[in-house]
KEMAR-682956 format. One line per field, with one value per atom (N, C-alpha, C): x, y, z; residue in one letter. Coordinates in Angstrom, 3 decimals. Last residue first. Layout:
# residues N
u = (X ...)
v = (Y ...)
w = (Z ...)
type = (A ...)
# end
This chain:
# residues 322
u = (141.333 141.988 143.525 140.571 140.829 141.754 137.962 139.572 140.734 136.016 137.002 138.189 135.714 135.709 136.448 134.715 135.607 134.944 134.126 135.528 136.263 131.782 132.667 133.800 130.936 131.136 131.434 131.304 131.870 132.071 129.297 130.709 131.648 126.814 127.629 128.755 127.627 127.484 127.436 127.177 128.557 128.684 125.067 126.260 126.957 122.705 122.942 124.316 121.991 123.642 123.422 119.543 119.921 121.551 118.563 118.600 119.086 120.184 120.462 119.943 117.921 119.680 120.216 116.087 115.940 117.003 116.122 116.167 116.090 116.629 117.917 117.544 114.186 115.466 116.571 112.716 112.581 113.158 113.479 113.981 113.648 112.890 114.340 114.866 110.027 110.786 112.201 109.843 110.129 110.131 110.680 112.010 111.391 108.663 109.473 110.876 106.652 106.781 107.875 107.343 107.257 106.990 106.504 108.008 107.965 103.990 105.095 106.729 102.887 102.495 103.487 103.457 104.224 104.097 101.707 103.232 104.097 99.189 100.333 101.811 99.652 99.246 99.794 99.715 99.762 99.163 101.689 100.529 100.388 104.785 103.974 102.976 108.033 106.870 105.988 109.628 109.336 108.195 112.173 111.055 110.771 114.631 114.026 112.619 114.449 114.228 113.788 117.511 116.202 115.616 119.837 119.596 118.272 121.025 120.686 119.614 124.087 122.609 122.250 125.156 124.805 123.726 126.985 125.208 125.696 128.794 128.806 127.213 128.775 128.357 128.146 129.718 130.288 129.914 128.796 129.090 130.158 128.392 127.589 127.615 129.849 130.448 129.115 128.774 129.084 129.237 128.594 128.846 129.310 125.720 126.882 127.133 123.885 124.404 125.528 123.684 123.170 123.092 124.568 124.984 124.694 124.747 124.382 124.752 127.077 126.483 125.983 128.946 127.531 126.641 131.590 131.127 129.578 131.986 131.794 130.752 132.362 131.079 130.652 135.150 134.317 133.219 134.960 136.335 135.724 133.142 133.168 133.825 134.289 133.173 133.033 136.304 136.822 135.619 134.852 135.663 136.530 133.234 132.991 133.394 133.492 134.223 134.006 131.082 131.458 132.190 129.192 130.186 130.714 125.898 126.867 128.085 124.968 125.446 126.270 122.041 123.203 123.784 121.015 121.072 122.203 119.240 120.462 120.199 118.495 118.040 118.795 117.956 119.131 118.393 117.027 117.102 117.857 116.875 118.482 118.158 114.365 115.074 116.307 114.623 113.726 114.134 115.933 116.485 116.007 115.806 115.134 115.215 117.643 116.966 116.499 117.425 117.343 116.789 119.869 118.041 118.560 121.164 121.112 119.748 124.260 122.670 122.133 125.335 125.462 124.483 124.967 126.015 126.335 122.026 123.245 123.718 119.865 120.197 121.223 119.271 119.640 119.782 116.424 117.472 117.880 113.868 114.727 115.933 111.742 112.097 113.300 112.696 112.215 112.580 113.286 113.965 113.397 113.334 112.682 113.829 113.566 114.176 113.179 112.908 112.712 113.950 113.034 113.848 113.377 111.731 111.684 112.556 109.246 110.287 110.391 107.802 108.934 109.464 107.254 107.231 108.137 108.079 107.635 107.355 105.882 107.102 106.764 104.939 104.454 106.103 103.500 104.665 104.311 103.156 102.831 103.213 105.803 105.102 104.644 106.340 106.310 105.404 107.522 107.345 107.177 108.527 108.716 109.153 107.069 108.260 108.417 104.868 105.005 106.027 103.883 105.436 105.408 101.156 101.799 102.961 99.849 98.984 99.904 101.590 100.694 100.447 102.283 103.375 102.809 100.226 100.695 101.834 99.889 99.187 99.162 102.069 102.010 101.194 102.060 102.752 102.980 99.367 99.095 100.376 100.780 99.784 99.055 102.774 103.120 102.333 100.435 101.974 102.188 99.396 98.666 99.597 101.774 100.586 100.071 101.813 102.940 102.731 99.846 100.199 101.323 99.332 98.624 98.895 102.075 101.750 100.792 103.538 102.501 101.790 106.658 105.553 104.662 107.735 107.415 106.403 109.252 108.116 108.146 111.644 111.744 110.395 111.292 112.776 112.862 109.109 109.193 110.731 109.661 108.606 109.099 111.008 111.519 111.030 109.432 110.228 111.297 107.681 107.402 108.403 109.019 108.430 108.150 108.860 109.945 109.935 105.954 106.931 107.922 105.805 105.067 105.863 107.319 107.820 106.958 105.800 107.576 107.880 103.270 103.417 105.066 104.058 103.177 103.697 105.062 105.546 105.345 102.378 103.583 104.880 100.708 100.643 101.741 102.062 101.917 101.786 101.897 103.172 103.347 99.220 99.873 100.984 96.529 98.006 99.015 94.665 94.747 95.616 95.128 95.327 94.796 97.006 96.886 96.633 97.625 97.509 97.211 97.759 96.105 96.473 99.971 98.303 97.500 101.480 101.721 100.435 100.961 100.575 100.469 101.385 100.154 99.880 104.331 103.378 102.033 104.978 105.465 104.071 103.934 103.411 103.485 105.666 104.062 103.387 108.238 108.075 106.378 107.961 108.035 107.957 110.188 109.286 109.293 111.252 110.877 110.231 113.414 111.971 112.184 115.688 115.004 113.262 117.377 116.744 116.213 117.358 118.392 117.722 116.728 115.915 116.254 117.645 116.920 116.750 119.260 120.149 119.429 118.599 118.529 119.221 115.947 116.621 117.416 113.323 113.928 115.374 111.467 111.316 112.626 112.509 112.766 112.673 110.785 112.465 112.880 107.843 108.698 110.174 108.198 107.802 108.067 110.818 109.568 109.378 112.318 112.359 111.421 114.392 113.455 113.502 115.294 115.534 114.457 116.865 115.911 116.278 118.075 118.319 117.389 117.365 116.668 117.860 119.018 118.741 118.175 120.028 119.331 119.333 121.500 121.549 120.916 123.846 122.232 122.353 126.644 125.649 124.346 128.217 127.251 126.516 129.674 130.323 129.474 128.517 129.465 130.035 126.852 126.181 127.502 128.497 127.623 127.536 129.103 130.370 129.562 126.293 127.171 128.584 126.016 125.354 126.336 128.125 128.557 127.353 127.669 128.810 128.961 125.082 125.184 126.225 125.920 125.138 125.353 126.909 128.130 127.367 125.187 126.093 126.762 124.012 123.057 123.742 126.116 125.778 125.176 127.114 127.191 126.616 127.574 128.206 128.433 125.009 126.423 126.596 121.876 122.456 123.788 121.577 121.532 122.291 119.009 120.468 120.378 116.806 116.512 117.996 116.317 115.469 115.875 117.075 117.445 115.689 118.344 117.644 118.002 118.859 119.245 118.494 119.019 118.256 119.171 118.610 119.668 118.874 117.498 117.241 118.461 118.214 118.532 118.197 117.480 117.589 118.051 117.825 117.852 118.058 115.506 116.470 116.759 112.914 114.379 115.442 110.633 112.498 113.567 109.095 108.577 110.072 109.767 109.292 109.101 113.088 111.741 111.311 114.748 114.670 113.250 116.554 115.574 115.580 118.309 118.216 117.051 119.040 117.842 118.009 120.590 120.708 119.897 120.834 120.365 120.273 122.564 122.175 121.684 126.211 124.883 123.732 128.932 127.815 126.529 131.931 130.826 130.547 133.461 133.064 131.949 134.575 135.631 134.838 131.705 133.320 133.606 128.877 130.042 131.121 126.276 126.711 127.769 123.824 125.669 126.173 122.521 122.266 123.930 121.486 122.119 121.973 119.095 118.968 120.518 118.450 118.883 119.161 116.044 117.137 117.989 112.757 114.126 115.018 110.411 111.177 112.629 108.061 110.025 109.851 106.588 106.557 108.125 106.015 107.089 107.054 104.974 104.144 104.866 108.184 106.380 105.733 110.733 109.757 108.469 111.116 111.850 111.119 110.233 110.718 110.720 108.194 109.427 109.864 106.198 106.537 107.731 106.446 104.900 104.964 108.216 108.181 107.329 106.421 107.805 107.872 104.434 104.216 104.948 105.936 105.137 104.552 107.266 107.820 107.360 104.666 105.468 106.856 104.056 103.405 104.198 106.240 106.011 104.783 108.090 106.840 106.719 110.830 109.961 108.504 112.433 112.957 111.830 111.317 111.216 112.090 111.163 109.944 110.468 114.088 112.947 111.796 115.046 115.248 114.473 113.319 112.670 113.363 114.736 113.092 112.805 117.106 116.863 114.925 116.841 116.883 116.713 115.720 114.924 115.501 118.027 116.488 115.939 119.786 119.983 118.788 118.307 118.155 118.591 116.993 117.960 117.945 114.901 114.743 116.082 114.017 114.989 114.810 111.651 111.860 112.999 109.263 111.290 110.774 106.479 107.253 108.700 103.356 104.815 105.474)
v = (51.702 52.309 51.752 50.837 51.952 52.419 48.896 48.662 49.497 50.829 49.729 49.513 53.686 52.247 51.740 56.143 56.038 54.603 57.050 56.819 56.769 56.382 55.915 55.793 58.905 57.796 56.089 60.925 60.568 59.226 59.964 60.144 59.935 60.504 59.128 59.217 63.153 62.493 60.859 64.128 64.730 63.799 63.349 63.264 63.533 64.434 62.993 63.050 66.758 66.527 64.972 66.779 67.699 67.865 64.264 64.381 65.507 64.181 63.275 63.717 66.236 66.552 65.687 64.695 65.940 66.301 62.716 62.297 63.482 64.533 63.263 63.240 65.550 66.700 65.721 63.136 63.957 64.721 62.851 62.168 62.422 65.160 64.702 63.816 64.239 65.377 65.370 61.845 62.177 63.256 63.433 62.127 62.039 65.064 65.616 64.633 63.204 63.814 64.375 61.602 60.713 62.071 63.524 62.430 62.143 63.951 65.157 64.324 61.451 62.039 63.194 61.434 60.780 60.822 63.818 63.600 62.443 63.006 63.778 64.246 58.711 60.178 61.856 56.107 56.988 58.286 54.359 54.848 56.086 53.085 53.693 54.232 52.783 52.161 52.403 55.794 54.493 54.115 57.813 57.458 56.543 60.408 58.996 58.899 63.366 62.653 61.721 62.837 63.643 62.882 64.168 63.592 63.740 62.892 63.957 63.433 61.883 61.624 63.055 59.992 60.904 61.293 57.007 57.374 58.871 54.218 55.357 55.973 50.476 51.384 53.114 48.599 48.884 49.446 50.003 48.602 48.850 52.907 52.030 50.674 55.516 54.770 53.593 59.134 58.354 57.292 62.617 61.087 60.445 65.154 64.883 63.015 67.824 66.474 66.143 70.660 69.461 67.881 72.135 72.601 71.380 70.124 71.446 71.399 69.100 69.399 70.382 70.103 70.226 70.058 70.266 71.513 71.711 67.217 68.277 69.734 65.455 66.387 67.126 64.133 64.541 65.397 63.247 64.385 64.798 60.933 62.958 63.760 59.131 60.440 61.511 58.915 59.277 60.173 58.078 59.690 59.740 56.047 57.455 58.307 53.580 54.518 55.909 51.469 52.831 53.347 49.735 49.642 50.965 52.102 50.494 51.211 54.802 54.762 52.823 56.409 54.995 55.076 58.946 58.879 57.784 58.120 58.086 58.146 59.388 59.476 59.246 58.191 58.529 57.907 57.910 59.537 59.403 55.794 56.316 57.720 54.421 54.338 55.214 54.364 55.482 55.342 54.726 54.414 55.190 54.886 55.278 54.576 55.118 54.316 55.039 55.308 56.167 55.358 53.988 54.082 55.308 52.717 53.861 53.862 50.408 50.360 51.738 50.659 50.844 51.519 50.389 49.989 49.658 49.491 48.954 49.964 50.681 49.741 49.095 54.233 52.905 51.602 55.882 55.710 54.421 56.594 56.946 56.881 55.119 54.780 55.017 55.621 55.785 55.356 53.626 53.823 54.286 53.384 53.730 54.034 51.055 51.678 52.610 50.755 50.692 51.535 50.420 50.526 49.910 49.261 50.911 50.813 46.887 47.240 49.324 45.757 46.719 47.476 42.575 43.513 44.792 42.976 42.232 43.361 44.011 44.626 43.895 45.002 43.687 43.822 48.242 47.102 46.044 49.777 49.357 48.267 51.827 50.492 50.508 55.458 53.880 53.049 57.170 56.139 55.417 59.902 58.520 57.188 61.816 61.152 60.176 62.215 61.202 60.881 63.055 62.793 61.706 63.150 64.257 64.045 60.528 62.055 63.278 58.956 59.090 60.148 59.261 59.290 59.327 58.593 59.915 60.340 56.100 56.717 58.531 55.248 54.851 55.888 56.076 56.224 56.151 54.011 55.608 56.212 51.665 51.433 53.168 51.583 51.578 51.838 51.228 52.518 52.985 48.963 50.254 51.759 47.342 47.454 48.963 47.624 48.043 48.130 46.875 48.055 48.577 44.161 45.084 46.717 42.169 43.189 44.114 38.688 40.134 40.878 38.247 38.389 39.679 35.625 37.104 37.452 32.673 33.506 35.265 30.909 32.161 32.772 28.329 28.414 30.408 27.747 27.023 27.948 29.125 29.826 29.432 27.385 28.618 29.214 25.131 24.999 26.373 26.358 26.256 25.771 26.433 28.101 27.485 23.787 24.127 26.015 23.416 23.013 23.269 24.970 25.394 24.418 23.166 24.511 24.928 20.877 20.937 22.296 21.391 20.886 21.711 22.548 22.943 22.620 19.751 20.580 21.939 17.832 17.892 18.525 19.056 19.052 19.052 18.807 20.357 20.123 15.862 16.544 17.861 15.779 15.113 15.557 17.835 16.929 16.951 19.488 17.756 17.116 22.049 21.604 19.716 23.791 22.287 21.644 26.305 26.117 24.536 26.580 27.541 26.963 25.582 24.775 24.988 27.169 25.913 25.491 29.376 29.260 27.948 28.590 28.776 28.929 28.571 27.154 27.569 30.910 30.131 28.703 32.208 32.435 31.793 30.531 30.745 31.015 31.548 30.649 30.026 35.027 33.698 32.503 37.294 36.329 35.133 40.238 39.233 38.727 42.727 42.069 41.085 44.219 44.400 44.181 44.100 43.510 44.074 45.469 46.267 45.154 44.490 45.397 45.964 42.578 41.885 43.151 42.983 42.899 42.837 40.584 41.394 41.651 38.473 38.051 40.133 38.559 37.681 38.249 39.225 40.059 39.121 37.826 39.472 40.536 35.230 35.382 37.137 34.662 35.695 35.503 33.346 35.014 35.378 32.521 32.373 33.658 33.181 32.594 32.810 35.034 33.962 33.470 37.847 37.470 36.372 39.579 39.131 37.932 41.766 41.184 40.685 42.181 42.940 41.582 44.011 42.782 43.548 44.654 45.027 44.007 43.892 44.799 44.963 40.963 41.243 43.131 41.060 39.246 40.249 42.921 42.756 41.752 43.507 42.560 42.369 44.564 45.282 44.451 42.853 43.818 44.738 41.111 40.494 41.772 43.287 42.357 41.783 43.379 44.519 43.926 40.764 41.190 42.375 40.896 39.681 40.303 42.864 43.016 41.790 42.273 43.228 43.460 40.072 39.490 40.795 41.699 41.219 40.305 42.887 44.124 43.057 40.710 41.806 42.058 39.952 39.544 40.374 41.706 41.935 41.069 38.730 39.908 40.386 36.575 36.484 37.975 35.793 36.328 36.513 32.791 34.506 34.428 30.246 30.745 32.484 29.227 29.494 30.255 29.760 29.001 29.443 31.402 31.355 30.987 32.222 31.623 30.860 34.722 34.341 33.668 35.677 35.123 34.404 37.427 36.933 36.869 37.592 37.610 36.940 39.751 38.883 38.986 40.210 40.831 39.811 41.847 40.531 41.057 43.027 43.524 41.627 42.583 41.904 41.812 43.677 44.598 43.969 42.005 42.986 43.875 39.660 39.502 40.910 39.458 40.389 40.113 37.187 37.903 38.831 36.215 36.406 37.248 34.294 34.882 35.182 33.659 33.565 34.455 31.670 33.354 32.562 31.062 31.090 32.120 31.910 30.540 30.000 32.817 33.186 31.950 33.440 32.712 33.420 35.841 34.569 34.012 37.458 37.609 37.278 35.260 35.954 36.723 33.702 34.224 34.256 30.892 31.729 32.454 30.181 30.114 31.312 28.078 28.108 28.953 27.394 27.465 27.757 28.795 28.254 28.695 29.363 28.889 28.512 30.968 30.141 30.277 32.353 31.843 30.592 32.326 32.227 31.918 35.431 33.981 33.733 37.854 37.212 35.965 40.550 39.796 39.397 42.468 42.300 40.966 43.366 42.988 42.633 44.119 43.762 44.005 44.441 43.464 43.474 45.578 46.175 45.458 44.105 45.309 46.028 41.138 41.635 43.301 39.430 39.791 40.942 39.049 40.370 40.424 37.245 38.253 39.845 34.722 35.528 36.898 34.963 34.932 35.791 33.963 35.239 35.406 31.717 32.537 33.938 29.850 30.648 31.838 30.078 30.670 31.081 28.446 29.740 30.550 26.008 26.765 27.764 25.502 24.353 24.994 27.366 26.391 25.322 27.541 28.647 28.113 24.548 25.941 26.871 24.592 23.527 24.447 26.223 26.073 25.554 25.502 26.261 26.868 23.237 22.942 24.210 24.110 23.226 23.244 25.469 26.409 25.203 23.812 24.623 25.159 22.433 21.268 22.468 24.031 23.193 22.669 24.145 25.574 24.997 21.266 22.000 23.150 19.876 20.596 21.365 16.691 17.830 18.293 14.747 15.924 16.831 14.641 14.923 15.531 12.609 13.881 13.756 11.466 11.311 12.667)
w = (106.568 108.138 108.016 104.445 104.502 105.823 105.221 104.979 104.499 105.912 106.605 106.184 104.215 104.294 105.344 102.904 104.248 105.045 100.329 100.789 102.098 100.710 100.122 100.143 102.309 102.438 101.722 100.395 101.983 102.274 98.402 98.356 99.385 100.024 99.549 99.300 100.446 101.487 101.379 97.999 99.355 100.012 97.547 96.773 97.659 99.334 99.154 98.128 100.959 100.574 100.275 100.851 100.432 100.309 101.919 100.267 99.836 104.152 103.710 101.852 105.746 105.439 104.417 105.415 104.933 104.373 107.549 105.956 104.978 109.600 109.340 107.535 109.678 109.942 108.869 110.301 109.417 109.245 112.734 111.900 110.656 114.029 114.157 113.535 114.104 113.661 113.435 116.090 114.494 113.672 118.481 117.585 116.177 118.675 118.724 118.324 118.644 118.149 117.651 121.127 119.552 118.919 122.871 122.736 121.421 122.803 122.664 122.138 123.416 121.618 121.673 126.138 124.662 123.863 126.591 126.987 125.801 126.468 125.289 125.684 126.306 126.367 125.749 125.809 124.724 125.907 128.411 127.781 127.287 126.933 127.938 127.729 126.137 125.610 127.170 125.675 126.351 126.023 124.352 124.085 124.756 125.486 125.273 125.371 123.201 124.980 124.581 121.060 121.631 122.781 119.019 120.214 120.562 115.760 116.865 117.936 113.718 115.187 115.426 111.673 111.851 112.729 111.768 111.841 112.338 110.298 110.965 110.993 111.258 110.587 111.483 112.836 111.710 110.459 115.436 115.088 113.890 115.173 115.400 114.874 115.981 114.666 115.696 114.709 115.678 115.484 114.661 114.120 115.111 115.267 115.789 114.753 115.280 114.445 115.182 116.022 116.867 116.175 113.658 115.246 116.133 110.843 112.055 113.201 108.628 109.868 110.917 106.542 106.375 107.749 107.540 107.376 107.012 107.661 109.325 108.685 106.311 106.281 107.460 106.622 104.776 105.085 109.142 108.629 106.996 109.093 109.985 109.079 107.931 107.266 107.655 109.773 108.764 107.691 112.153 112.162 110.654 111.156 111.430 111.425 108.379 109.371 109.961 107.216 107.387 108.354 106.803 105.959 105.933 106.715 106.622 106.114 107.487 106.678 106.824 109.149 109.204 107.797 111.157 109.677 109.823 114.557 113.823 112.067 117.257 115.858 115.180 120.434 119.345 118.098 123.034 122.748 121.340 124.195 124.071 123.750 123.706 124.525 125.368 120.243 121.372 122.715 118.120 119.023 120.205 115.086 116.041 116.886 111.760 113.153 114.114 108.382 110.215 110.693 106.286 106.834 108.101 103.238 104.155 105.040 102.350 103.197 103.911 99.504 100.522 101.464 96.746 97.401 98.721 98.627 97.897 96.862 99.491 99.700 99.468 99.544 98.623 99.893 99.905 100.769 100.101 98.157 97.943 98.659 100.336 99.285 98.210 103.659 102.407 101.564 106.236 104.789 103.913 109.454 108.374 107.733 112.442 111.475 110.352 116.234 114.806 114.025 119.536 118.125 117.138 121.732 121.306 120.068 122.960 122.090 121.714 124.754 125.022 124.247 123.077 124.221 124.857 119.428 120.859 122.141 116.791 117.480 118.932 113.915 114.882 115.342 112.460 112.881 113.790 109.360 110.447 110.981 108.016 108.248 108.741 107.289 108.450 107.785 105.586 105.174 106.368 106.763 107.457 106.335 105.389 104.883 105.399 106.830 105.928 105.182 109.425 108.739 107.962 110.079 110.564 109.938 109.963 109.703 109.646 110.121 109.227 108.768 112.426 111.764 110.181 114.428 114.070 113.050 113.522 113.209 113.328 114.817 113.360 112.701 117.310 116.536 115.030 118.322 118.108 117.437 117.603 116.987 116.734 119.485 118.288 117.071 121.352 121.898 120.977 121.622 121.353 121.214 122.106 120.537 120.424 124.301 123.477 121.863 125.503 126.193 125.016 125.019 124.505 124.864 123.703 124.709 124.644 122.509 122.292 123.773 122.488 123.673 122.785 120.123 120.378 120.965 120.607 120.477 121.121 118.780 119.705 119.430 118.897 118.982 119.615 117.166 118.875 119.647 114.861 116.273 117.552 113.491 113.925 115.088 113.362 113.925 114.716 111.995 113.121 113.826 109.579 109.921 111.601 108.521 108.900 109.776 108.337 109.716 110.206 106.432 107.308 108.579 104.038 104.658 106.190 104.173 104.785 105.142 103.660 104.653 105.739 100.790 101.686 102.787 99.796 99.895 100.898 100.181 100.896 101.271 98.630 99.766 100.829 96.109 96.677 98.176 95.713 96.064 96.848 96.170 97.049 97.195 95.385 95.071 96.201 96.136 96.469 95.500 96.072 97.412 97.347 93.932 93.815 95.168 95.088 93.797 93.329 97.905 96.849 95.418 98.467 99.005 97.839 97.492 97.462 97.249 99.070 97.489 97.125 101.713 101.508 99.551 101.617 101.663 101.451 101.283 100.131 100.279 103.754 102.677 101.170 105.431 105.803 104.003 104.976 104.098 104.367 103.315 103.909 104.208 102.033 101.867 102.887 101.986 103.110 102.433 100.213 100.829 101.544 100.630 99.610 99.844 104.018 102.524 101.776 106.221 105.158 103.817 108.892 107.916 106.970 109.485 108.766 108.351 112.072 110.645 109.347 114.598 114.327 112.956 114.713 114.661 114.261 116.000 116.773 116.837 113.964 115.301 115.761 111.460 111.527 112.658 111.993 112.236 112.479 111.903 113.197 113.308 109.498 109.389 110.953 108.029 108.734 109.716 105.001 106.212 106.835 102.821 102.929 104.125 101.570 102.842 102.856 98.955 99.531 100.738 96.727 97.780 99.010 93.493 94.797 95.677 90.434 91.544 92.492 87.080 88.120 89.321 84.739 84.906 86.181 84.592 84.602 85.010 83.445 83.764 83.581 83.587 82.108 82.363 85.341 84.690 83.152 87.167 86.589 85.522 88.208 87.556 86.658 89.742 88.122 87.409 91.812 90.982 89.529 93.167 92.372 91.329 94.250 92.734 92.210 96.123 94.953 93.717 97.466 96.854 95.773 98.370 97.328 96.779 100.150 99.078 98.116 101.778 101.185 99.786 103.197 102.443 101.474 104.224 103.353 103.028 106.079 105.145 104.401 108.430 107.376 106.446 110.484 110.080 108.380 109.432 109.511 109.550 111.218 110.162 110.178 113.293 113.264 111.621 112.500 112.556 112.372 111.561 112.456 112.780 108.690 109.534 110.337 105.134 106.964 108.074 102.661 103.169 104.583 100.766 101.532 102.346 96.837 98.074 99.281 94.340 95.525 96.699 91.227 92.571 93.588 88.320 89.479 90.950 85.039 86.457 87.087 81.876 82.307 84.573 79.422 80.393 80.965 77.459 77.383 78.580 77.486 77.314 77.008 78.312 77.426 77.166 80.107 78.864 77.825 81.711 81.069 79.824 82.916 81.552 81.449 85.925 84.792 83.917 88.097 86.992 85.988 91.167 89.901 89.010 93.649 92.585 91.612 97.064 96.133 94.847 98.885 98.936 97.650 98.387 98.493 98.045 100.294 99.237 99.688 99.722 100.765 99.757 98.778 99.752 100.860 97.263 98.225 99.137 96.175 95.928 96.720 95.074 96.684 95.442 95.334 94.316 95.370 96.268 97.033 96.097 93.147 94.356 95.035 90.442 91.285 92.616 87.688 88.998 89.731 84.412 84.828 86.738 83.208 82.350 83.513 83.455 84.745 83.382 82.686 82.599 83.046 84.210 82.834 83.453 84.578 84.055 83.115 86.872 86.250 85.620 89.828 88.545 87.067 91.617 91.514 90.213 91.180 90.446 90.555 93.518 92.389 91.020 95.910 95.994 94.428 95.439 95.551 95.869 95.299 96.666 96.718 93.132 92.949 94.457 92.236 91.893 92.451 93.403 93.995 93.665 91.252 92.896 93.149 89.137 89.321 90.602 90.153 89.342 89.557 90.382 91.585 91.037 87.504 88.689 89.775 86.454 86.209 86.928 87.450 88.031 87.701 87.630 87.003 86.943 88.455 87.681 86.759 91.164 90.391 88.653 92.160 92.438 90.748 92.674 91.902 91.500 94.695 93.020 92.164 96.762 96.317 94.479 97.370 97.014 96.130 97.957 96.678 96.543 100.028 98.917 97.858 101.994 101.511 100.315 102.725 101.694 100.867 103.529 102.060 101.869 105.963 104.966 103.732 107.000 106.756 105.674 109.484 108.163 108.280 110.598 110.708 109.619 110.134 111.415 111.446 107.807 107.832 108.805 107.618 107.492 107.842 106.535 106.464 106.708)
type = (X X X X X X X X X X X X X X X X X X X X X X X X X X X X X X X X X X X X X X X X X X X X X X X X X X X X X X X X X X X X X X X X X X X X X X X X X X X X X X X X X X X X X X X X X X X X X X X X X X X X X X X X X X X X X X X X X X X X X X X X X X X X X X X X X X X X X X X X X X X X X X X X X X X X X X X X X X X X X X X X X X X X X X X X X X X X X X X X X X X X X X X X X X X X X X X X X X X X X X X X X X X X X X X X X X X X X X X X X X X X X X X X X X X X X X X X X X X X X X X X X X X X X X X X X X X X X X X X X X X X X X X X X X X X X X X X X X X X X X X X X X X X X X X X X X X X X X X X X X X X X X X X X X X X X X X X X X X X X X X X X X X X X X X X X X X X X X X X X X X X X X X X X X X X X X X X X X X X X X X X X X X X X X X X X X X X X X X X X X X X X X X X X X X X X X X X X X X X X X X X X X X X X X X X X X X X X X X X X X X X X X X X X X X X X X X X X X X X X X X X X X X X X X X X X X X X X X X X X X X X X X X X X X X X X X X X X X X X X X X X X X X X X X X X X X X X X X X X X X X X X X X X X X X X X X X X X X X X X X X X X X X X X X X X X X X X X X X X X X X X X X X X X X X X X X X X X X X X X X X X X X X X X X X X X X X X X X X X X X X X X X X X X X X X X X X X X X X X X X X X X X X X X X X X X X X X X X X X X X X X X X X X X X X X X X X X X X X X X X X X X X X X X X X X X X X X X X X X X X X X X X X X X X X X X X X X X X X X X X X X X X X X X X X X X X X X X X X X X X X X X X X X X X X X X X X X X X X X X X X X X X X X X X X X X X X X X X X X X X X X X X X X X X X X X X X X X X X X X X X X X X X X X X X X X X X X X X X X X X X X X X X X X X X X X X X X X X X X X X X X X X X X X X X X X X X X X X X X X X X X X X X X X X X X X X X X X X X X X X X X X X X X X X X X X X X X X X X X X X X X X X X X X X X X X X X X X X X X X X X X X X X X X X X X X X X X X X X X X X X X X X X X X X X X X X X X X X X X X X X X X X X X X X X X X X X X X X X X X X X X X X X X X X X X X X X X X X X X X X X X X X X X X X)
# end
């Protein structure tokens, strides 16, 4: 038996159910999370749609720590196959930041549910907290009761609904572009570990990534460096940001070869370097990739050595400000 149309409403109700009724998947979720891993609590309470003024959000979980008491929250955004809304990520942190000020819960991660080649497809994804998917929701499913009928079927719904995503956009694997990303990683290893890189599943061609160390927030307000190998452009990103108004807050900290610049609707502190192309690793491009992550190591350098100045800045140089 199966549902040929799957709607992101089936999913977040299934998965209220889940965490509402399932203290395993409870601890699953959790040990996928950013800010929770190994974190043992109990759900006080589940809504779903739960919307203000500056949207909804599909899903909010509430929990309690068993050993503190503290109380936290998950905010979940759950997405099959649809682009992400302008800004969302920022605007899910504006509805936790609003609880959090309020005394509801002291902490939250902002999380991104959906099938696992949505994040190559879809762009905006890299500002979450975490990724869960729903490959991986159905496979607990399975591992925890694989001859009950309900698990099964639960199981089932999500993994179709993940394929339904696939059919909708496959990512060209390239062995020329594997191996590209694959000697980058590994010099990024050995040689800039600030980076923090991932190792990455990146379609054909691809030259833009992001990194976020660990110490780059997420909320209030989203900070990473992109790498914009293509372009030659190292960017420090600030969301939710007017450029020439941060300019005007941190000209005097900028070096000689920083320059701002406004990127959608977020400002980025850049410096320039020779485009990067996806092309065989030689040391010509071990010189390329070198020499951009250096530059991005420069970016996250500057960033902790004026991180107050420089949130501040940018704080106060909002959109709606203009």
């Amino acid at each position: 038996m199966a549902i040929d149309r799957k709607y992101e409403r089936d999913i977040d109700l299934m998965l209220a159910e889940e965490f509402a009724a399932s203290p395993p998947f409870v601890q699953w979720f959790l040990d996928q999370t950013k800010s929770f891993k190994s974190t043992t609590a109990a759900v006080e309470d589940v809504f779903t749609s739960r919307s203000d003024v500056t949207g909804e959000s599909d899903l909010v979980v509430i929990l309690r720590r068993t050993d503190d008491r503290a109380v936290f929250a998950l905010h979940i955004e759950d997405k099959i196959d649809a682009p992400l809304q302008p800004e969302q990520e920022l605007r899910y942190r504006q509805r936790a930041d609003s609880d959090v000020s309020k005394g509801v819960y002291a902490n939250y991660d902002v999380i991104l549910c959906s099938p696992r080649g949505y994040r190559d497809s879809h762009p905006g994804c890299e500002g979450f907290d975490a990724f869960v998917t729903y490959e991986g929701i159905s496979a607990f499913l399975m591992d925890q009761s694989p001859d009950d009928p309900r698990h099964r079927y639960r199981a089932a719904f999500l993994a179709s609904a993940a394929k339904k995503s696939s059919n909708s956009y496959e990512r060209i694997d390239d062995a020329a572009t594997n191996a590209f990303w694959n000697a980058a990683y590994d010099l990024a290893v050995r040689e800039f570990p600030e980076l923090d890189m991932k190792p990455l599943t990146v379609t054909k061609g691809a030259t833009w990534i992001n990194f976020r160390p660990q110490d780059m927030p997420s909320h209030p307000r989203r900070i990473y460096i992109s790498f914009k190998g293509d372009r030659g452009f190292m960017d420090l990103t600030f969301s939710a940001c007017v450029a020439w108004m941060f300019h005007s807050r941190i000209t005097t900290l900028l070096d000689k070869d920083m320059t701002v610049h406004q990127t959608g609707k977020a400002a980025a502190v850049r410096i320039n370097t020779e485009p990067v192309l996806v092309r065989e690793v030689d040391d010509v491009a071990r010189g390329k990739l070198r020499s951009a992550f250096t530059a991005c190591v420069r970016l996250i350098r500057f960033y902790r050595a004026n991180r107050d100045m420089l949130m501040s800045a940018a704080a106060a140089s909002l959109p709606e400000a203009r």
